[in-house]
C-alpha angles and dihedrals in degrees: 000000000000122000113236124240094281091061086253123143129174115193117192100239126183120216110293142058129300149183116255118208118176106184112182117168115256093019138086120276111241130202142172130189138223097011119184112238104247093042126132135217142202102189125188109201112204129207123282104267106202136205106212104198127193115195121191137152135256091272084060088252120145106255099215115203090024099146118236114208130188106219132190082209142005082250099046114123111257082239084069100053116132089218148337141208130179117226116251134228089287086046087244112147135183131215122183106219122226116225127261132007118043128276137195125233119220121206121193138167134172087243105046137043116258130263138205131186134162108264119244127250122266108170096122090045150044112235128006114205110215124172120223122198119213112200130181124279148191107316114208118195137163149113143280122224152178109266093244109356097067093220136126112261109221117259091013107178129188128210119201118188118193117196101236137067104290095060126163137057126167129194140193113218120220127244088276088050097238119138136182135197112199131252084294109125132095110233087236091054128126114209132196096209111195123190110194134161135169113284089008132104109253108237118205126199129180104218110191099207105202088063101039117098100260108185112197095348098309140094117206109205125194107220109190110199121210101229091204101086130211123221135186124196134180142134124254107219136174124234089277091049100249130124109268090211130270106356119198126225128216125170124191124173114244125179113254099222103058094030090132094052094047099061089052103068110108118184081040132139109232136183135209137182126217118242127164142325123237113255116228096286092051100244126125143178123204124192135193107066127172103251114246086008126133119224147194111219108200112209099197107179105211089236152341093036132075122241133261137209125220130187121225110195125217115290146209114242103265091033124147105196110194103206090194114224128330127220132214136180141202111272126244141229147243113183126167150145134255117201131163119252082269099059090255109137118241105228120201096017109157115232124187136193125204117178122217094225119008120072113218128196126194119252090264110128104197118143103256109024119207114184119225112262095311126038109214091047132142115181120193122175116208117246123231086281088061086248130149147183137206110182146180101024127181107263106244091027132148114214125177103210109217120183117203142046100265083223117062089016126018122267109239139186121256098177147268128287129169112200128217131217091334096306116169113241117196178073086143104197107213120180116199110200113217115261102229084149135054091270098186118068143153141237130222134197164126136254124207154154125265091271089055102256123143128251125216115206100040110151101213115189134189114213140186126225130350126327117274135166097254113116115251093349113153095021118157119156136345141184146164120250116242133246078280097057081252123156132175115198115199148179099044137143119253081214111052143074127248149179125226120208124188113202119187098216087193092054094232103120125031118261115270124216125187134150134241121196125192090351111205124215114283098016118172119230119186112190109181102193116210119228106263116251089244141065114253124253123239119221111210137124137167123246120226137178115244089271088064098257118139127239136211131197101061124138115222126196119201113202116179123245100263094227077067098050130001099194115094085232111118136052113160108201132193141156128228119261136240086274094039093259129149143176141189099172126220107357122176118256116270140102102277131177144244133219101197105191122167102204089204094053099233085133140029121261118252141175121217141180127250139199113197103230098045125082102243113214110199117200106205112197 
């Protein structure tokens, strides 16, 4: 409705609580969320501030269609963004920039590699200029065929995900199944490349960039398609048996093996790939499965219903695999207040919600989906009541409740709470101390060994609360010491309580625990870690064809069991040798896993799972 010309509005509310937005041209949009039905506002709208881009090549050309983005974060999904804009003829582009807090601009084109930067202030003024320079990129090229055959199979498309901001581009190959993407990538990029074509197995592969052989700016890649297809076919139901709506599908490749461990992790990037949507009658069949390949299948209801999770085992090439039916439930609630000592609320207080099992998405339906951060992640601000709102939750599910940014105040833990068949938990009391101190700090340090010297690949984390046996619970912060056993620990709060822990990921010295309370700026910790009492494991193995040859040129990714680290910070890589030989060294004990990829795409790409102290023999096919 439109306000009358007193500036008054009236809007009919049931019981309950709603979402305000005031849009005035000229002026800045303005929204409030979960407000209670009977409230009243008094809202100050302040002038449009506005980003003028202009956006030009290396040759100091406008670039005219490059696409502006307003992003939370560098990593945030293009479906997030606050706003967008396209550069005109002269390559000149507005944003109109949203109040408060700061934000990051993305610019992308089909001809240039992308580009982010945090955006300038503009609070004294209304509009800041700022030129932005597009230059040319990685080029990856190559062609899809038939495993076998050599041939193009019909309507070949191929996928690339590239893990920043900007992340999806799909292209269609040609009758001969070649494809191009244009000089777009960074040099440092890591790319999920998925080839995929009607009646044909998809095939993935992770290319690193930066180690791959690029030759004049461009990497050719070789993608064989299976022309036996998997399917996999079942209905997604509620308790009384009937359809809850559209229902969303989203399929990702786990490795079979470690499947438990996997949906535990919880500050962990994680990619999907859409799928389908239910008819009806809520069933759905999806094609194009990896042969001998696990999957997560990811049943996401458009409203009204929490999301499930289903497992898809490892198939035979021709395989229909029925899932029954699956069952979904109403989600559930957490809703609370946040106030200072003194009763004041705390408005725009960020709460966020990360759950120990299930892994959420927004409701955001791009292609290719890449939560922000951290993949099971629900963020609520309060509103200027100090109210918030955490809703449809997955029934059964585990979340740890954090309040604060973690940036310009510290993130801290509230508490757990597992729902159950869609129950309502609250009122959360949460108080917010005022912050007369610098509240965040950091803490430096050096790990060693009892002479003094220095040890590199040292996993230091930072943890909440007391141990359990919940996997990752607590977790705030982790990274690997230096060449010089050095270590920098940010992002804590001046006023809590943790616990440091030293892990040896080459199993060479015992893990190390201590405590640190009220830490101050600039604190010193010295963590001296003793020899293990014995001797380290080498992870290392031979690959071989399915004639027992072996082959070398394989590239071979080590991730880290997560019940060993929880940071996404390390990923040893190496390539099989002339006689099929690889080594990681001492690696500590764990089952780890093994990303197998042939660049050249002789053999399909696989993930295993490794043990350090055994010889690991990896068949390719």
């Amino acid at each position: 409705m439109l306000s009358d010309a007193a500036g008054a509005f009236e809007l009919p509310a049931p019981e309950g609580h709603w979402a305000l937005e005031i849009d005035y041209a000229g002026l800045q949009r303005w929204r409030e969320e979960s407000l209670a039905s009977g409230s009243y506002r008094r809202v100050i709208l302040e002038r449009v501030r506005v980003l003028v881009l202009h956006v030009e090549n290396d040759e100091g050309m406008p670039v005219f269609d490059a696409r502006v983005l307003l992003l939370d974060n560098p990593y945030s999904p293009p479906g997030s963004a606050r706003a967008s804009a396209r550069s005109n003829a002269v390559g000149q582009a507005e944003l109109e920039l949203q109040p408060g807090g700061s934000w990051f601009a993305a610019v992308s084109h089909v001809s240039y590699r992308s580009v982010v930067f945090a955006t300038p202030a503009v609070q004294d003024v209304a509009w800041v200029e700022r030129t932005v320079t597009l230059s040319k990129g990685v080029r990856v090229f190559g062609r899809v065929t038939e495993r076998g055959s050599g041939r193009a199979p019909s309507g070949a498309e191929v996928l690339i995900d590239a893990w920043s901001s900007d992340a999806t581009r799909t292209i269609s190959c040609d009758a001969e199944g070649r494809f191009d993407t244009g000089p777009v990538f960074d040099a440092d990029t890591q790319l999920e490349v998925t080839a995929r074509a009607p009646g044909f197995g998809e095939v993935r592969s992770m290319v690193e960039l930066a180690s791959d052989a690029i030759e004049n700016g461009a990497l050719e890649l070789k993608l064989a398609l299976d022309s036996t297809e998997i399917r996999v076919r079942g209905r997604v139901v509620t308790a009384d048996g009937v359809a809850p709506g559209p229902v969303d599908l989203f399929l990702q490749p786990i490795a079979e093996c470690n499947y438990l461990e996997a949906i535990k992790l919880t500050p962990h990037a994680v990619r999907w790939r859409a799928q389908a949507t239910t008819d009806a009658r809520g069933a759905f069949e999806v094609g194009g499965l990896m042969a001998r390949q696990a999957y997560q299948l990811l049943v996401l209801p458009r409203e009204g219903w929490h999301n499930s999770l289903a497992r898809i085992p490892a198939l035979e090439p021709g395989s229909v695999h029925d899932l029954g039916e699956i069952q979904v439930a109403a989600g559930g609630t957490i809703f609370g207040f946040a106030r200072h000592p003194d009763g004041a609320p705390v408005p725009h207080l960020l709460l966020t919600g990360i759950a120990a099992i299930h892994v959420t998405l927004s409701q955001s339906k791009d292609p290719a989906f890449f939560p922000a951060y951290e993949a099971a992640r629900l963020d609520s601000y309060t509103n200027q009541e100090g109210r918030f709102e955490l809703d449809l939750l997955p029934d059964g599910a585990t979340y740890d409740l954090y309040w604060g940014e973690g940036k310009t105040d510290p993130k801290r833990h509230v508490g757990q709470f597992t729902l159950r068949g869609g129950e309502t938990i609250g009122p959360v009391e949460i108080v917010v101390p005022s912050l007369d101190a610098q509240d965040e700090v950091s803490v430096k340090g050096i790990v060693t060994d009892p002479s003094g010297m220095p040890i590199e690949w040292v996993l230091v984390e930072v943890w909440s609360g007391p141990e359990t046996d919940i996997v990752g619970e607590g977790y705030r912060v982790g990274q690997l010491t230096d060449a010089s056993g050095a270590f920098d620990l940010r992002g804590l709060s001046s006023f809590d309580e943790y616990r440091v822990t030293a892990t040896d990921l080459r199993g060479r010295f015992e893990k190390e625990t201590t405590t640190v309370a009220r830490p101050r700026e600039g604190d010193a910790l010295s963590l001296v870690l003793l020899p293990s009492p014995t001797s380290p494991l080498v992870l290392e193995g031979i690959v071989s064809d399915p004639d027992g040859r072996p082959v070398s040129g394989i590239d071979l990714t080590l991730q880290l069991s997560p019940l060993l680290a929880r940071c996404n910070c390390l990923a040893w890589n190496e390539k099989s040798n002339e006689s099929g030989g690889f080594s990681f060294g001492f690696v500590e004990d764990g089952v780890h896993q093994i990303a197998v990829v042939d660049r050249l795409g002789r053999y399909r790409p696989t993930i295993v799972t490794a043990r350090p102290g055994t010889y690991l023999s990896i068949r390719v096919e």
